[in-house]
N, C-alpha and C positions, 0 to 999 in steps of 0.2 A: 134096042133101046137101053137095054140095061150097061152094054159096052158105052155109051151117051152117058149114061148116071154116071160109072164107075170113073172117066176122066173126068165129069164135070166135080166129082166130089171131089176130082185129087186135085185137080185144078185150085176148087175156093181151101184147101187143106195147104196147098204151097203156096197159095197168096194172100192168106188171112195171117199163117204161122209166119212167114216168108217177112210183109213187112212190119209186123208186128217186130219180129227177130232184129231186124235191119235197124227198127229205130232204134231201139233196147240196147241192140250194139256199139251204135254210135253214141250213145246218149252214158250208158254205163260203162264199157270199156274206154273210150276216149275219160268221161269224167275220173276213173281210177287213172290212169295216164296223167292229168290232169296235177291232180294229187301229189303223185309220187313227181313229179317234177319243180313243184312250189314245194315240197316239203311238210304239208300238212299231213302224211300218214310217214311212216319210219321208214328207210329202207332197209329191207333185210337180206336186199341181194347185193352184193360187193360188184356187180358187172356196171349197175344203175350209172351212169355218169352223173359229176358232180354239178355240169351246165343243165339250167333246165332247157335251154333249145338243145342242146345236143338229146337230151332223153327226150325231147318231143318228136325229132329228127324219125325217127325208128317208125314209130304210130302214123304219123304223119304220112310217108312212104306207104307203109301197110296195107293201111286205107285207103289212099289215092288206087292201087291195085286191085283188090279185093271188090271194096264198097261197090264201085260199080254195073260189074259184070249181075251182081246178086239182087241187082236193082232191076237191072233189066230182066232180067229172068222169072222175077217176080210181078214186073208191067205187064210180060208178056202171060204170063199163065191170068193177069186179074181183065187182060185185053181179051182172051179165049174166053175166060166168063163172060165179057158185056157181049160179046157174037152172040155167043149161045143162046141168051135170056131177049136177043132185040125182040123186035116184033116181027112175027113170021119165023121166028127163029126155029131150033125144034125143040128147046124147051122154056118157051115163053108162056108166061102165064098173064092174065089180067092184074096191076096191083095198084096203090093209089099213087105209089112212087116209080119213075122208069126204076128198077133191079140194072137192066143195060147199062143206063147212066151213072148209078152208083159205082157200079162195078170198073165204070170207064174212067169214073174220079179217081179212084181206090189205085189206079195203074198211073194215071197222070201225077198225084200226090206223091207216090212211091217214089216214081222216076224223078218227081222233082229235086231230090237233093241235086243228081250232078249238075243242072242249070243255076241252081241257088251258090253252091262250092263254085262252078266258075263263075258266077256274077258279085256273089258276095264274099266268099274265103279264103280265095286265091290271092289276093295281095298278102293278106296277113300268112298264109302258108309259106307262101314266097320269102317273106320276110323270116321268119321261124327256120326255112332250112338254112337262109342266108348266116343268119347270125351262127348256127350249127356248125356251119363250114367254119367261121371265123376262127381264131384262134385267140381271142381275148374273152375269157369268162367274166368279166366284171362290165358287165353292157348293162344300164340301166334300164334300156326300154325293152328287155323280153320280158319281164312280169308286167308289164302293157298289153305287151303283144299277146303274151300268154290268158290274160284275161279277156282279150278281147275274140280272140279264137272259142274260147269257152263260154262267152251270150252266143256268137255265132254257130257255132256247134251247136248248142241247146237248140235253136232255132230251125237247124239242120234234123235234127233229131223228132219234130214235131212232124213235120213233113210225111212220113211213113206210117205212122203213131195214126193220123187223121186218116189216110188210106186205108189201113188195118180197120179202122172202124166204119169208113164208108162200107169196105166190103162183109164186115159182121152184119152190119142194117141189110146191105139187100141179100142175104144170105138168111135173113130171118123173115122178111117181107115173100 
């Protein structure tokens, strides 16, 4: 039983911190990215390109790679929680709220960025590396594009944020 606790505690530990982490990532590093490519904070590194879709290019990329993998990794540890706690499970308990079901949001929420990014961000990413590639810096519409990426993103970013707190609730329940 106690080998049971010690995975189930690592388990709600990599998937409460996991997509807590994942929103905070997207939401805070992408927003400094954000920044530094409209030019509302200084640049103090001379590598910085001077296009903001060229300095978006790099992020962009980064995260298409990374983001995902750390999503699923984290559905799947908050998916081994709702097993655990179902009913008949071996550590279910009586409560007013299914824990299972919480736990099963908490992983579906998580995962939900990559269906949101390909349903909702993928044009405008599209468009972001297009112009990157371009070789004319005087393009009017990537501070459009650029702003429109960043509601999107915000929106991206709530996604996980909501998971992280489903799975606090039945972690407290």
């Amino acid at each position: 039983m106690t080998s049971q606790l010690l995975g189930f505690h690592m388990a709600q530990a990599i998937g409460i911190s996991g997509a807590a982490w994942l929103s905070g990532m997207k939401h805070c590093f992408d927003k400094h990215n954000y920044r530094t490519c409209t030019g509302s904070i200084p640049k103090r590194r001379p590598q910085v390109p001077e296009s903001p879709s060229k300095a978006m290019e790099s992020p962009l990329r980064d995260r298409k790679k990374k983001a995902p993998p750390i999503a699923v990794a984290v559905a799947s540890s908050l998916t081994y929680l709702a097993w655990s706690v179902r009913q008949g499970g071996p550590l279910y308990k009586t409560t007013v709220y299914s824990r299972s079901g919480l736990y099963l949001a908490a992983a579906v929420l998580t995962i939900g960025i990559v269906p949101y990014t390909l349903i909702f961000m993928v044009g405008t990413n599209n468009a972001l590396m297009k112009k990157a590639e371009s070789t004319s810096d005087a393009d009017k519409e990537v501070p459009d594009l650029i702003e429109r990426w960043k509601t999107l993103n915000l929106g991206r970013s709530i996604f996980p944020l909501a998971g992280a707190i489903c799975a606090v609730v039945a972690t407290i329940l």
